[in-house]
C-alpha positions in Angstrom: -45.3 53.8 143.6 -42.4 55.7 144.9 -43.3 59.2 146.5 -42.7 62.5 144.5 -40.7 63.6 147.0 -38.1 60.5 146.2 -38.6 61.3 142.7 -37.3 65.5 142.9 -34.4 64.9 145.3 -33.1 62.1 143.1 -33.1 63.9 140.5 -31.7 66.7 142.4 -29.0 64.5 144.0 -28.0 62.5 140.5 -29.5 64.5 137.7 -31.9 63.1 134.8 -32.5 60.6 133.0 -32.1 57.5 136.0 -33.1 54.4 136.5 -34.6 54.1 139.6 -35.9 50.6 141.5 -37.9 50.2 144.3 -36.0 47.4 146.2 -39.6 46.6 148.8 -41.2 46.0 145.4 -38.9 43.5 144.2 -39.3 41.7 147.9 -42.9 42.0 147.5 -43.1 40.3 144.0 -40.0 37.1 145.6 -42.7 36.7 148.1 -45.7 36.2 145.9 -43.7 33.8 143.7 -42.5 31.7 146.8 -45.8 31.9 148.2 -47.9 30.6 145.2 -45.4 27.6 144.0 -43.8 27.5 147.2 -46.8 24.9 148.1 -44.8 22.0 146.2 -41.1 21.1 147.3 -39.0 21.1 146.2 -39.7 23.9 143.9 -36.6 26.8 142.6 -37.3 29.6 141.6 -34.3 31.4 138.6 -34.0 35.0 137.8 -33.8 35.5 134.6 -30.5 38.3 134.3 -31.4 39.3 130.8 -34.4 41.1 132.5 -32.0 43.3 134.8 -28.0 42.7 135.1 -27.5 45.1 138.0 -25.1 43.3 140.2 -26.8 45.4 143.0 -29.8 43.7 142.6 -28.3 40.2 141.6 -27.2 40.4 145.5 -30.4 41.0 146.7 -32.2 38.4 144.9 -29.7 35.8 146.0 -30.3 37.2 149.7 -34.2 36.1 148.6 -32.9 32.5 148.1 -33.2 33.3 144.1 -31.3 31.3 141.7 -29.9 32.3 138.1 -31.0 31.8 134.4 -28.0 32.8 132.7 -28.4 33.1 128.3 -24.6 33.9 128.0 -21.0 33.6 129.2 -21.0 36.9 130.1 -24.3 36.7 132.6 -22.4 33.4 134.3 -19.3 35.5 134.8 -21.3 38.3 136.3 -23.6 35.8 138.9 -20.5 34.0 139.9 -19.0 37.4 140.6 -21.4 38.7 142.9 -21.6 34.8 144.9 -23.9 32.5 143.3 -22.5 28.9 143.3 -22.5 27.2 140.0 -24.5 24.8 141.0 -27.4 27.4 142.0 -26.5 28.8 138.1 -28.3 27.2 134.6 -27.1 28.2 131.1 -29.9 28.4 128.9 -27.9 29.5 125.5 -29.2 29.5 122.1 -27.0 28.8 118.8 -23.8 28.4 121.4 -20.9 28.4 120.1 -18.4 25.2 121.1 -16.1 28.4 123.0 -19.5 29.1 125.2 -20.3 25.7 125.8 -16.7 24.9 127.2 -16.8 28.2 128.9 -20.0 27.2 131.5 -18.2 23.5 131.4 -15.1 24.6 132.9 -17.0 26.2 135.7 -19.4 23.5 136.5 -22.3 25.0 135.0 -25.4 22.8 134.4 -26.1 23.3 130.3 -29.7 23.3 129.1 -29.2 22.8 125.3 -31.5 23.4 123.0 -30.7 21.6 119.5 -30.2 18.1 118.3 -26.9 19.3 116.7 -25.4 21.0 119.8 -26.6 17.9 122.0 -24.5 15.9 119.6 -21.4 17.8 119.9 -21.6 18.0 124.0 -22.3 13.9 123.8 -18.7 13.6 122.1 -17.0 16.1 124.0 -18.4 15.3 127.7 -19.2 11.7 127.6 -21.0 11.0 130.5 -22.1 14.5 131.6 -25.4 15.5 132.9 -27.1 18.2 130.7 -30.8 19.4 130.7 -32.9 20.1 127.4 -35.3 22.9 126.5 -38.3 21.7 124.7 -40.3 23.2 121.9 -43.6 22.6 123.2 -46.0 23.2 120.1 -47.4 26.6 122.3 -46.4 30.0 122.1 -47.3 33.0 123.7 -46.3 37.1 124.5 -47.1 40.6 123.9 -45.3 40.6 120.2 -44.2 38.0 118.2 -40.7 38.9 118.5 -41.3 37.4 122.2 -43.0 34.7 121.6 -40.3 31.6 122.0 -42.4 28.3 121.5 -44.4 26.8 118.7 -43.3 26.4 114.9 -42.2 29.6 114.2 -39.9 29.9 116.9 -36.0 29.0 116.9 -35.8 28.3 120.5 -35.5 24.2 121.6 -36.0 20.9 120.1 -39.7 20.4 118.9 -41.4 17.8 121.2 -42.1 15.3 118.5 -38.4 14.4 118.6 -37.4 12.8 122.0 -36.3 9.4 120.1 -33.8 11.7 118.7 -32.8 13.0 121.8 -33.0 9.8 123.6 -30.7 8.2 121.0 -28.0 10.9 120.9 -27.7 10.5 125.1 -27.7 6.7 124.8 -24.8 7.2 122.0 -22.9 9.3 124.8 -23.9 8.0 128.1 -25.3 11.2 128.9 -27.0 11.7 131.7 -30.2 13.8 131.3 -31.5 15.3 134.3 -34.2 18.0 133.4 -36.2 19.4 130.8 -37.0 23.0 130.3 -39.4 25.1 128.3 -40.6 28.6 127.7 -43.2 29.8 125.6 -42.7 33.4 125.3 -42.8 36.7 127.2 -45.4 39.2 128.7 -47.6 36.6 129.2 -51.4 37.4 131.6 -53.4 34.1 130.6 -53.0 31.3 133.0 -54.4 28.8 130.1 -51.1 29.1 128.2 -48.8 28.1 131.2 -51.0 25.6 132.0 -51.0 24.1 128.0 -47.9 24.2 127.9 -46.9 22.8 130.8 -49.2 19.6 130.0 -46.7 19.3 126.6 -43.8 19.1 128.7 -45.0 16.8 131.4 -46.0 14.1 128.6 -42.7 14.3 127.1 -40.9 13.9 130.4 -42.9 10.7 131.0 -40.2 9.7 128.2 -37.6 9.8 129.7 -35.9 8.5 133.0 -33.6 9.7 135.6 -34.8 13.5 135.6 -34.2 15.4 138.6 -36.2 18.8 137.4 -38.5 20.0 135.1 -38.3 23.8 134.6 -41.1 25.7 133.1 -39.1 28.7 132.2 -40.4 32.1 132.8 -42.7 34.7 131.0 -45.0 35.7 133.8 -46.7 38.9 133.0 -47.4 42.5 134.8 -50.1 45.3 133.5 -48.4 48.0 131.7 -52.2 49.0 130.2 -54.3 50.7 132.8 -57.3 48.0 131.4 -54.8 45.2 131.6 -55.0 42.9 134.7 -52.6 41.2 137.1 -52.0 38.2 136.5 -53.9 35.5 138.7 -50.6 34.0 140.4 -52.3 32.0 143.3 -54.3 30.5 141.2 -51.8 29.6 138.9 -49.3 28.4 141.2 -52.2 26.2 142.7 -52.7 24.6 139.2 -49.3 23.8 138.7 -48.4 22.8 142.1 -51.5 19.9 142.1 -51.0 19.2 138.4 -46.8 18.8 139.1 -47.2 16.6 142.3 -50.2 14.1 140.2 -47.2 13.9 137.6 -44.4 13.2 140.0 -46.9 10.5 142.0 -46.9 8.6 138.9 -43.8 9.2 137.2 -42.5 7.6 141.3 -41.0 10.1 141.8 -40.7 13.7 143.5 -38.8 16.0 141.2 -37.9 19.6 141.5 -40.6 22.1 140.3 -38.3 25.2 138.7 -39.8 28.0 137.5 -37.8 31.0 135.8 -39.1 34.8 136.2 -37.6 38.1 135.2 -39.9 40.5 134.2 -42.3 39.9 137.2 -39.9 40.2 140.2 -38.0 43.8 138.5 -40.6 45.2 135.9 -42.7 47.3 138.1 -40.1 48.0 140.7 -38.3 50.2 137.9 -38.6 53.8 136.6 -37.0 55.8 134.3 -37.1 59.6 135.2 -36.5 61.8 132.6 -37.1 66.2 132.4 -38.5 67.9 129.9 -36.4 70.0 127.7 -38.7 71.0 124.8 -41.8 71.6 123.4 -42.9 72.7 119.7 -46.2 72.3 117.8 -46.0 71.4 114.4 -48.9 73.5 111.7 -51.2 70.6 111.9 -51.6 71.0 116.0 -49.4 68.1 116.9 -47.6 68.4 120.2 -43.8 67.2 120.7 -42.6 67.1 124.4 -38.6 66.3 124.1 -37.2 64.6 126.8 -33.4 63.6 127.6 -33.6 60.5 127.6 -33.9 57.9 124.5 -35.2 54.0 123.2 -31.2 54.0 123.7 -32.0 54.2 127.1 -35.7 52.5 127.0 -35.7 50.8 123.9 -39.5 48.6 124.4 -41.9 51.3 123.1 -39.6 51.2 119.5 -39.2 47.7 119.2 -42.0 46.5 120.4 -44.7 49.2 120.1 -45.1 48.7 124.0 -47.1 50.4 126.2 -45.5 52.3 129.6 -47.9 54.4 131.4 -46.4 58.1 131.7 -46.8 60.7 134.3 -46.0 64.2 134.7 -44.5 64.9 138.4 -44.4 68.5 138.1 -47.7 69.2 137.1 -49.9 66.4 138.5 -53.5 67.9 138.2 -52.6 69.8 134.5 -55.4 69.5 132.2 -55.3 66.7 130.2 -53.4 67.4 126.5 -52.5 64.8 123.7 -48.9 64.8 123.1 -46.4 62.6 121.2 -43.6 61.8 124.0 -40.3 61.9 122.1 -36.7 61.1 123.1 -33.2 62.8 121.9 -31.9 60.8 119.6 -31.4 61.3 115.9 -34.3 58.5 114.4 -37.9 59.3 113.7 -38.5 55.9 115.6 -37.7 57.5 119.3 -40.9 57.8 120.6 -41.8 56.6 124.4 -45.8 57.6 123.7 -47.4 58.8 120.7 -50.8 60.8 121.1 -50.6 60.2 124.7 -52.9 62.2 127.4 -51.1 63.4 130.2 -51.5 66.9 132.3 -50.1 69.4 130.6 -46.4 69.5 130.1 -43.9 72.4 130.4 -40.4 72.7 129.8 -38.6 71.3 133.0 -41.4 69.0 134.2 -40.4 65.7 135.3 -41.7 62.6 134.0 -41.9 59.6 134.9 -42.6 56.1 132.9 -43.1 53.5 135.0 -42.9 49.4 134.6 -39.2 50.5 133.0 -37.5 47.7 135.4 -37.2 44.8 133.3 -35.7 45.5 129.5 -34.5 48.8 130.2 -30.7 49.6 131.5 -30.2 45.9 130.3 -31.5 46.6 126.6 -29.7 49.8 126.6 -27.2 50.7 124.1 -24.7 54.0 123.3 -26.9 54.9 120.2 -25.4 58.0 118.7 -22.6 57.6 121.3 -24.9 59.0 123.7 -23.9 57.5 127.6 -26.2 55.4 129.8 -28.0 57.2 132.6 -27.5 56.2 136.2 -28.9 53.5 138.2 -30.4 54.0 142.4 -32.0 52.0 144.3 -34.7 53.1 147.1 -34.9 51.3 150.1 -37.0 51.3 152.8 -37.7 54.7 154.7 -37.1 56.3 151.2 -32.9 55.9 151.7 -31.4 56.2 148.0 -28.3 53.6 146.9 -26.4 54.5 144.0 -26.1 51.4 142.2 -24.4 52.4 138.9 -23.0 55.6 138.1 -23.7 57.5 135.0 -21.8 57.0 132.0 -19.7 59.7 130.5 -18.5 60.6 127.5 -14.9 60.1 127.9 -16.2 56.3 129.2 -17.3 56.3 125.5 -14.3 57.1 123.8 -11.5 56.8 126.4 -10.7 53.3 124.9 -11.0 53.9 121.0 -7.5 53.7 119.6 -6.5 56.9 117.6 -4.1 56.0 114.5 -2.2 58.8 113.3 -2.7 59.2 109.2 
């Protein structure tokens, strides 16, 4: 964890609330991916943006030898911005529109569609093309169902049962497919479900001919709970790797192992700082501590009832209290921790909640047209970046177009 001391003169420097990421963090988590799949080649490993757009640290990971997921036009535009080739880029979109799908044609984008319907209308307008298809493997996993993106209840791919249909639609078009993808869901600690899934997909892909790459999507967990534990990533990446290479020895030949993490490489590089602004106790005992910050800013713990662990700066051997951790915005929902121990809180403590780099500044809104807070990244020897400046209010409203009555 960053030191206090980083903590107090950023927020001396920049003010509160901030994003902050630990940039040796992120190197540390590239090298434990490269290191556990790194044992097959070729193997490629794709950040996934949605986690963490900050062009900042787009650069860096592409300094790591990272590729891109990209989920929109917009995420494309932004990798190709800060360098990426579009042929280090894959769109993985979901109910594209025919404007998207020319949009990542037009700059040489690989597609990865993920419908029968869609596959159909790329067939007639790109005869010929290559193209990759996500697979609904039957197995789904996460930390909430609104994460879990495989199996029958999901709307993501084309269910496995139905590669005759797939195969007929490319054989109608000439189109060349040259991967398969999945991805079962988010958040996920269990080595079993990769490994379930991943034995879907590889008996599809026996299917079909031609492929270049099978990616097996992202989803790899990190303990936000203090019981929860890290997730066994040698071991994993051992089981794929022997499990890929038996496939590729019969299947004649060696394709590319690709393997699509966001939240593992940014989550617990990334902090959101906040200070304490008040305090009141309602008749029944119950503790508020207000904070200036928001699920605008950190919007996990009200969507998905997640858990961030909390810690007071200022007064790090308090006593322990219960408190309910509230944010500044006008909904009864904007709560980071409810009933949460934590050493005692005063008014202009510093807190911190931690894990906050994946699915925070990306997920963040302007939610009672309040701005978004500032993004820094630490480097080594404790040097601070400013990555994104703060938001202001006349960012907000400097655009809206007044008409006179």
């Amino acid at each position: 964890m960053i030191e206090t001391s980083v903590f107090e003169r950023v927020a001396g420097k920049f003010g509160t609330p901030i994003f902050i990421y630990d940039e040796e963090k992120i190197r540390s988590q590239a090298g434990r991916l490269w290191m556990s799949f790194g044992r097959y080649q070729p193997v490629k490993i794709l950040y996934a943006v949605k986690a963490n757009s900050n062009p900042y640290l787009l650069k860096f990971l592409k300094g790591e030898g990272i590729w891109v997921d990209a989920v929109s036009p917009g995420e494309i535009a932004l990798a190709l911005k800060v360098g990426f080739s579009s042929k280090n880029i894959l769109f993985t979109g979901n109910n594209i529109t025919d404007e998207e799908m020319v949009f990542a044609m037009e700059r040489e984008i690989l597609l990865n569609i993920d419908s029968l319907s869609r596959l159909e209308k790329f067939g007639k307008k790109y005869r010929g093309a290559e193209v990759c298809v996500r697979i609904n493997p039957d197995v789904g996993a996460g930390h909430h169902d609104h994460c879990i993106t495989g199996g029958p209840k999901s709307k993501f791919g084309i269910w496995y049962s139905e590669v005759d249909k797939i195969k007929e639609i490319a054989g109608r078009y000439d189109l060349k497919i040259i991967g398969l993808h999945q991805h079962i869901g988010s958040q996920i600690l269990d080595p079993d479900k990769f490994l379930m899934a991943m034995n879907v997909l590889l008996r599809v892909a026996k299917n079909f001919q031609g492929l270049e790459f099978l990616d097996f999507g992202g989803g790899l967990g990190v303990p936000y709970k203090p019981e929860e534990k890290p997730l066994d990533l040698i071991e994993l990446g051992k089981k794929f790797c022997e499990r890929f290479s038996e496939f590729c020895r019969k299947y004649g030949k060696r394709l590319t192992l690709i393997i699509e993490p966001g939240r593992y490489l940014v989550a617990e590089a990334g902090y959101l700082l906040t200070r304490v602004n008040t305090i009141k106790k309602n008749p029944d005992g119950r503790e508020f501590v207000g904070v200036d910050s928001g699920f605008n800013h950190l919007i996990r713990p009200a969507m998905y009832g997640s858990y961030h662990q909390i810690v007071n700066l200022s007064n790090p051997y308090g006593k322990k209290e219960k408190v309910d951790i509230v944010g500044n915005l006008c909904e009864s929902g904007d709560k980071f921790a409810e009933q949460r121990e934590i050493n005692q809180v005063r008014e202009g403590d510093l807190l911190v909640i931690k894990n906050a780099g994946a699915y925070g500044y990306s997920m963040s809104s302007n939610y009672n047209l309040r701005p978004r807070p500032t993004e820094v990244l630490v480097k080594p020897s404790n040097q601070i970046e400013l990555i994104r400046p703060r938001e202001t209010i006349k960012d907000l409203i400097g655009g809206v177009a007044w008409r006179k009555r």
